[in-house]
C-alpha positions in Angstrom: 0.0 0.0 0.0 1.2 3.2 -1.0 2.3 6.3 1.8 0.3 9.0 1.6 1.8 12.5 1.8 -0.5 15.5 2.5 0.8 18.9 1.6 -1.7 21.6 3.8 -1.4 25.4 2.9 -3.8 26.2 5.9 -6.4 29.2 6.5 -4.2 32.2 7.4 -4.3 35.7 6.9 -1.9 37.3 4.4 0.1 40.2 5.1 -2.4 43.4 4.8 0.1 45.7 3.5 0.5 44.8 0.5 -3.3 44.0 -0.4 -5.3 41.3 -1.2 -3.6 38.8 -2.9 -3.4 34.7 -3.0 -0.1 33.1 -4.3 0.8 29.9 -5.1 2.1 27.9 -2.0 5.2 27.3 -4.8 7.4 26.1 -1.7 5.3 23.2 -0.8 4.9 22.8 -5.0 8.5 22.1 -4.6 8.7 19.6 -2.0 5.7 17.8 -3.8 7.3 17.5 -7.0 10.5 16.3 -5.5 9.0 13.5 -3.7 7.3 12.7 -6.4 10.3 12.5 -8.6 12.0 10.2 -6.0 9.5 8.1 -4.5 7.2 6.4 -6.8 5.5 4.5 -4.0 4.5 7.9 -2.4 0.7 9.4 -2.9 1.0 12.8 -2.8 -1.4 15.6 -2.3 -1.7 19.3 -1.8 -4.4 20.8 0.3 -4.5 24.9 -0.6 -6.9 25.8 2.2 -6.4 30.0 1.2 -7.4 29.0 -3.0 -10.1 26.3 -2.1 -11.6 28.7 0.9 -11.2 26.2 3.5 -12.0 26.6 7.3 -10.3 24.6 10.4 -13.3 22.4 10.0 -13.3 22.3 6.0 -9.2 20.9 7.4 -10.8 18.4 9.5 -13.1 16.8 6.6 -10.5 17.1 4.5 -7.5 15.4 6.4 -10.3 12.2 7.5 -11.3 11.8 4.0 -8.3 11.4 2.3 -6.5 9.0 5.7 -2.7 10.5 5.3 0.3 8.9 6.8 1.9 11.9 6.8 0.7 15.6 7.5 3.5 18.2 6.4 3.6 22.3 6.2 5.7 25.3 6.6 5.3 28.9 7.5 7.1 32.0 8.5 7.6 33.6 12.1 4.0 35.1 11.9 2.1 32.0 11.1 4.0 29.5 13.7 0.5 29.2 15.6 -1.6 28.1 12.1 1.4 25.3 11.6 0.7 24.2 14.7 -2.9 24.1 15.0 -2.5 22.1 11.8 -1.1 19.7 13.5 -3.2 19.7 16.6 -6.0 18.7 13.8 -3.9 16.0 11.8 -3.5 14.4 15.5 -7.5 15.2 15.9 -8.0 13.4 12.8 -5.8 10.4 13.7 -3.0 9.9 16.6 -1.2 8.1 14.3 -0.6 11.0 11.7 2.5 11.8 11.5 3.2 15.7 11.2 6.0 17.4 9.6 6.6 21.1 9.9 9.4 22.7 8.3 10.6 26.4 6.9 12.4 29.4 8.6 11.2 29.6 11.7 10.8 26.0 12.7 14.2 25.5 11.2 15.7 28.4 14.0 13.1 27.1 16.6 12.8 23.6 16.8 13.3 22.7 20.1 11.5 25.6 21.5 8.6 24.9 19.1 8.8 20.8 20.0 8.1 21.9 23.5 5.6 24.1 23.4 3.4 21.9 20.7 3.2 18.5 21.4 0.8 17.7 18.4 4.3 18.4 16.0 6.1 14.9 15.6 9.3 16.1 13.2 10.6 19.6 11.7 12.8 19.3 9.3 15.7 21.9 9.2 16.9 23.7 6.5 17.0 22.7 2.9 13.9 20.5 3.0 13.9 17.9 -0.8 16.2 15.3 0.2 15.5 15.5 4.0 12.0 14.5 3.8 12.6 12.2 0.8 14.7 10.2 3.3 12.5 11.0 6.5 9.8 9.0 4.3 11.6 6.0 3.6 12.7 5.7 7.1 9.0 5.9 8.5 8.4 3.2 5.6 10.7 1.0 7.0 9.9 1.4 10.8 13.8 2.9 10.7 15.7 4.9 13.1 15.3 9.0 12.5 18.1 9.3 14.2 20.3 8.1 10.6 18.7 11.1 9.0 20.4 14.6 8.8 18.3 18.2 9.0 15.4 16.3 12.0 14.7 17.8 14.7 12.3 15.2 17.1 11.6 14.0 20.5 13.0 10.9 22.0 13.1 9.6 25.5 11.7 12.9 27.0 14.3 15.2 25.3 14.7 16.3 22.3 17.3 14.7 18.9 19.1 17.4 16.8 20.7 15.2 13.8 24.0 16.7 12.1 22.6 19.5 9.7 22.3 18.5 5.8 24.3 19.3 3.1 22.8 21.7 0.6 22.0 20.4 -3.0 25.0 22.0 -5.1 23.3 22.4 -8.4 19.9 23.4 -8.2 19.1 22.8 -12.1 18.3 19.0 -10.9 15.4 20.3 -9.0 12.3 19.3 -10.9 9.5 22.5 -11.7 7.3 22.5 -9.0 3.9 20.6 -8.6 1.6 22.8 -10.3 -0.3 20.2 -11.8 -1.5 19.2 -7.7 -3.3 22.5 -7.3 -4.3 22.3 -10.9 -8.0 23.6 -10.2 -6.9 26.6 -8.7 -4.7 28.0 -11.2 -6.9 30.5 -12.2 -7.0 32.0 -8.1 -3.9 33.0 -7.7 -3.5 36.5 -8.5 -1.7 39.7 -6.6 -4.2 42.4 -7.4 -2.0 45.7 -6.3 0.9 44.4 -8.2 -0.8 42.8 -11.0 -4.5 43.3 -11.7 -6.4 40.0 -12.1 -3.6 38.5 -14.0 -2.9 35.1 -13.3 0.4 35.2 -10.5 2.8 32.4 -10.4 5.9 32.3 -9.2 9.7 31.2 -9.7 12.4 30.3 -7.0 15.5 31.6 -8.8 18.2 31.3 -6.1 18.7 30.1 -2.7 20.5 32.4 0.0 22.4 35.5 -0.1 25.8 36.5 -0.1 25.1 39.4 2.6 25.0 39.5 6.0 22.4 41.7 7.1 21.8 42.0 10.7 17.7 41.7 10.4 17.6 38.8 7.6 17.1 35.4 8.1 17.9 34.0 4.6 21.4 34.1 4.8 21.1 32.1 8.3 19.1 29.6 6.8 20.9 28.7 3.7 24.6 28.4 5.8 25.7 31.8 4.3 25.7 30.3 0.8 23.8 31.3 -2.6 23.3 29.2 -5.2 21.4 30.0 -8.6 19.3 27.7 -10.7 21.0 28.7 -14.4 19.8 31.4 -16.8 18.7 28.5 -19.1 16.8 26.5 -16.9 15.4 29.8 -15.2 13.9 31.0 -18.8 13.1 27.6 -19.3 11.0 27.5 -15.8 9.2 31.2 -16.9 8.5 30.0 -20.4 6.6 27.1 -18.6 4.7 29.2 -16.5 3.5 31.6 -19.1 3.0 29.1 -21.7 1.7 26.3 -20.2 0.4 27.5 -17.0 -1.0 31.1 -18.4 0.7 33.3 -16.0 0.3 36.6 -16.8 2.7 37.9 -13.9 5.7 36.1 -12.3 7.6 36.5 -9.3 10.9 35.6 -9.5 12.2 35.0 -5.7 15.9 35.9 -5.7 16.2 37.1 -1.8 18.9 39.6 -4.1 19.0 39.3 -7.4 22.4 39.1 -8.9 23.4 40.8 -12.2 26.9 40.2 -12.8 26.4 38.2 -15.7 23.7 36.2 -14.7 21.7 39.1 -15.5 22.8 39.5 -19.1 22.6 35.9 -19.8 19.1 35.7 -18.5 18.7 38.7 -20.7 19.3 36.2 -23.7 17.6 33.2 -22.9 14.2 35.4 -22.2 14.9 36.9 -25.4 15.3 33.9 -27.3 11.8 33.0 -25.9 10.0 35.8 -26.6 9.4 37.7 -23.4 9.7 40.9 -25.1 6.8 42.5 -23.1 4.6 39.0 -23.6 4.3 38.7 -19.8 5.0 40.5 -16.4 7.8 39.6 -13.9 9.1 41.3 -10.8 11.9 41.0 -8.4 14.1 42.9 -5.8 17.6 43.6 -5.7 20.1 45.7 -4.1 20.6 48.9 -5.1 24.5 48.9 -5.4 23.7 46.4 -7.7 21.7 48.6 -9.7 23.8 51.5 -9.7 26.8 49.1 -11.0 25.0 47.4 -13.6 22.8 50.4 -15.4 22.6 48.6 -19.1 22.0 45.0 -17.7 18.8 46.4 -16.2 18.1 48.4 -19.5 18.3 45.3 -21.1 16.2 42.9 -18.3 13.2 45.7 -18.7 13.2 44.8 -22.5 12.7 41.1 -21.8 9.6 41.9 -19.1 11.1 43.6 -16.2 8.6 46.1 -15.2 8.8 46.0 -11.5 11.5 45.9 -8.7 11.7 45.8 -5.1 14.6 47.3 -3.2 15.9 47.4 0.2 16.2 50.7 0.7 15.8 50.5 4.2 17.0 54.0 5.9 18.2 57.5 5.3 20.4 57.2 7.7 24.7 56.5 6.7 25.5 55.2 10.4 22.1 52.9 10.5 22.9 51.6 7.3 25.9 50.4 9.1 24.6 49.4 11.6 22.1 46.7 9.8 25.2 45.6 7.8 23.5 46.6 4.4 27.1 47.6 2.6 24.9 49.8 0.4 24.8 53.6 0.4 21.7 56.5 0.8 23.8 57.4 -2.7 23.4 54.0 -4.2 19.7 54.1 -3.0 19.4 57.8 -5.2 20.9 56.8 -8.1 19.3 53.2 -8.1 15.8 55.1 -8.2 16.9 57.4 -10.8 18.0 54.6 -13.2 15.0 52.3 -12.0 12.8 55.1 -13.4 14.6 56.2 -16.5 13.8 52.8 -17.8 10.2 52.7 -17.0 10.8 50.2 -14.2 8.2 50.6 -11.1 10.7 51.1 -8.3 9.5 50.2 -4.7 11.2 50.8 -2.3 11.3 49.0 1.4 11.9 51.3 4.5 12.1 49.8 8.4 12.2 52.2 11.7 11.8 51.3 14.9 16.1 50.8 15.2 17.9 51.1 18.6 18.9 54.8 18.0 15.4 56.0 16.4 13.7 58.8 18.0 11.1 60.8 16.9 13.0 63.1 14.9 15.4 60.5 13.1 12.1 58.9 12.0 10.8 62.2 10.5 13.9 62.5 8.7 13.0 59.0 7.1 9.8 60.2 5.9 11.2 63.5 4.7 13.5 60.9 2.5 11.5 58.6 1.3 10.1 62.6 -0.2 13.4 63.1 -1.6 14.3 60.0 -3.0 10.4 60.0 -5.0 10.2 55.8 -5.5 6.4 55.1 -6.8 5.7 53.1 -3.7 7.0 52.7 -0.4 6.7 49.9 1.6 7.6 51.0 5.2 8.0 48.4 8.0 9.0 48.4 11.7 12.4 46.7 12.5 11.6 42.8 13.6 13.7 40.7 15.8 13.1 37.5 13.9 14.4 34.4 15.3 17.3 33.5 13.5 18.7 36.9 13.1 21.5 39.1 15.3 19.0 41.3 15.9 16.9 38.5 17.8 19.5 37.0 19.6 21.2 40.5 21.0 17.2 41.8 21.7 16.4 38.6 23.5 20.1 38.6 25.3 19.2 42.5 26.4 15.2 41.7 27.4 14.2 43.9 24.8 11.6 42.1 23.4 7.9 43.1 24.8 5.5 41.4 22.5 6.2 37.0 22.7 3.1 37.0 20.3 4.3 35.1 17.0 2.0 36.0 15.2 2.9 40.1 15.2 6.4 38.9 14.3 5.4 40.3 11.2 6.6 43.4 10.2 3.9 46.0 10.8 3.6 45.1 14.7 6.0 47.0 16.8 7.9 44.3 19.4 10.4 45.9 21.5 10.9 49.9 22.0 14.1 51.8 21.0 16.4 53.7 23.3 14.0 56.8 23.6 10.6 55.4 22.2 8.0 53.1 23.8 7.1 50.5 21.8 3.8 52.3 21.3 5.2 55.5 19.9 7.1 53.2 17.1 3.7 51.8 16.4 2.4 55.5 16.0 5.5 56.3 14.2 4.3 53.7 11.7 1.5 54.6 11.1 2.5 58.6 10.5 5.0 57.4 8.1 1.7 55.9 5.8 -0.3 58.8 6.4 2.8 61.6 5.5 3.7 59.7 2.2 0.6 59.0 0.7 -2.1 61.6 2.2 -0.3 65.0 0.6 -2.7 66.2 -1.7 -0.2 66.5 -4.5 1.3 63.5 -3.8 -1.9 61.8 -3.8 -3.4 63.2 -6.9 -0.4 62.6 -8.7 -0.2 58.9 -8.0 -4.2 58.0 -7.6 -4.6 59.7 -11.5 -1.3 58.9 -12.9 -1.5 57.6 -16.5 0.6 54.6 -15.7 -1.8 51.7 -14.8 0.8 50.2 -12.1 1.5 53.5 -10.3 -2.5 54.0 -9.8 -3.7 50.8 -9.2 -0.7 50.4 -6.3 -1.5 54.0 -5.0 -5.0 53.6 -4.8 -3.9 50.5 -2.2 -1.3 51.8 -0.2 -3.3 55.3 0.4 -6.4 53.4 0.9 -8.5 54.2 4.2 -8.3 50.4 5.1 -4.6 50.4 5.5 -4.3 53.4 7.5 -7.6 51.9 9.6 -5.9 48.9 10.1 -2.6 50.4 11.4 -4.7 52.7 13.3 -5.9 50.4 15.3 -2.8 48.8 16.2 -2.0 52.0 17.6 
């Protein structure tokens, strides 16, 4: 008899600042098609609980009816608590589920997370294909967990931390991801500030970063390493997605995007396919890497490139320092300037709420995010997620107020800085959305602009519901 593998995207609620949207759950995709490419004997499923409108009880029905051996799921910081109450209803189901969590957080919090949930059996840590592909097997086989690397269970009251995993060197043996499992509810996913109704797929283009910022967690998780999937099989993956699949916009998820001649052979393989304008894609870089590679993203807009996201984050020389970005507030000026030039929708990412932030430093933020004129900003409050320096030197100093998970999100204020509570940085949010986007010129000027992007994305960001919304977190 076949194992049966249950991949659950469960009912959560998506990150309000940035609209309404509903994505793909591409990194469970992933895990599904990799299991399937390795373990024939393995039933696999995918459960999209956000695309097929499920509730906790819709969860319920769903687990009992289809009788899984195995119950797995990942999620961020922020949705820790849904992970877990999946797996408190996998064990409601049926005890003998085994459940699986894996991802970011759970890969930086396993034993803490072990402990405080008792309905999670394994987390897998780090890279997840191969790990759970041999987790499997070993539950086949009645064999010992312990013989697998990247686990994290319990055993005899305490708790097993195998030797970490190896990462896969060559990401181009990755198979695409599942699609074909959520199949029905291609035609759901969609990011309507960034992309109108248009179907919205995405692409995982790289794993890890090559920086060492002080609030990131990707470096962390990948072991300080990046790895690329080629420009070939990266066109290859897009032309699949807009061909096949009928994406009309695609998010390709470098945590940076690299240029230096990735870039311009990408540039040639989308050519060579025809993505002159024939479909939408989006990504965020650095903005040193911008400013040192003007033609490459000349040539990348040509091929489809109409949007970017980049990490702007502060005004501020000696904060900039302090977060470890290696980027300048003159990389982040000339980066706009170039971003606009070639028609490229520039938006930019700002965090306050820093150790050294007072009211006034925050005020100068806001009177650069003026100056530096990006089409959006995106502005966040600093957050000590686990896994970061930031984390481990807040929770080392007892800076951190708020042990609610689920505000680890970017929007709720957690700890205070040296002169504000951690209710004024909340206010301080909030004043930063309502000084960008409420000047009547500003306003008009977006809300009216001829360029589709810019007014559909305006019409969001100064929207009434987000400054309610952050209003009441005040």
């Amino acid at each position: 008899m076949k194992t049966k593998l249950l991949f659950v995207e469960p009912p959560k609620n998506y990150w309000f600042l940035m609209g309404e949207y509903l994505p793909p759950p591409t990194g469970l995709l992933a895990l599904a098609a990799y299991v399937e490419q390795e373990m024939q004997d393995v039933e696999v499923s995918v459960l999209d609980c956000q695309a097929e409108s499920k509730d906790w009880k819709d969860v319920e029905r769903c687990i009992s009816s289809y009788s899984p051996n195995i119950v797995a799921s990942s999620g961020l910081t922020c949705n820790a608590y849904v992970c877990a109450r999946l797996a408190e209803t996998a064990k409601k189901v049926d005890p003998d589920i085994v459940t699986v969590l894996g991802g970011q957080h759970f890969s930086f919090m396993d034993a803490e997370s072990l402990s405080s949930f008792p309905e999670i059996d394994i987390i897998v840590r780090g890279e997840g294909e191969r790990t759970l592909v041999e987790l499997i097997k070993a539950i086949q086989r009645g064999g010992d967990l312990g013989e697998v690397k990247g686990l994290s269970f319990r055993k005899g009251g305490g708790i097993v931390r195998t030797p970490p995993r190896e990462l896969i060197a060559d990401l181009d043996t990755l198979p695409f991801p599942a699609y074909h499992l959520v199949e029905k509810n291609l035609g759901k996913y969609h990011f309507t500030m960034m992309a109108g109704r248009k179907r919205y797929l995405i692409v995982e283009g790289s794993r890890g970063c090559h920086h060492r910022c002080s609030f990131c967690t990707q470096w962390r998780h990948w072991n300080g390493a990046w790895r690329s999937k080629s420009p070939r099989r990266l066109a290859e993956e897009m032309a699949h997605l807009r061909d096949d699949l009928g994406a009309g916009f695609i998010w390709l998820t470098d945590d940076n995007f690299e240029y230096q001649g990735r870039g311009e052979e990408l540039v040639k393989e989308l050519g060579a396919r025809g993505f002159q304008d024939s479909v939408d894609w989006f990504f965020q870089s650095r903005t040193d890497e911008i400013v040192k590679n003007p033609e490459t993203v000349a040539r990348l807009r040509k091929v489809g490139n109409n949007w970017q996201l980049i990490g702007v984050e502060n005004g501020n020389p000696q904060t900039l320092d302090a977060f470890r970005k290696g980027e300048t507030v003159k990389d982040s000026m000339e980066a706009v300037r170039i971003l606009r030039r070639n028609d490229i929708f520039a938006q930019a990412m700002m965090i306050i709420g820093s150790r050294k932030d007072d009211h006034a430093s925050i005020q100068r933020l806001r009177d650069f995010a003026k100056e530096l004129d990006p089409h959006i900003v995106v502005f966040t409050v600093l957050t000590p997620l686990p896994g970061t320096e930031i984390f481990q030197e807040a929770q080392r100093n007892g800076w951190l107020e708020d042990q609610n998970l689920s505000h680890y999100d970017m929007a709720h204020a957690i700890m205070p800085t040296e002169s504000l509570k951690r209710s004024e940085v909340q206010a301080e949010l909030l004043a930063c959305y309502k000084d960008f986007y409420s000047s009547p010129v500003k306003a008009m000027k977006g809300i009216f602009s001829s360029n589709e992007i810019t007014k559909r994305c305006f019409r969001h960001m100064a929207s009434q519901r987000i400054i309610s919304t952050l209003r009441q977190m005040v």
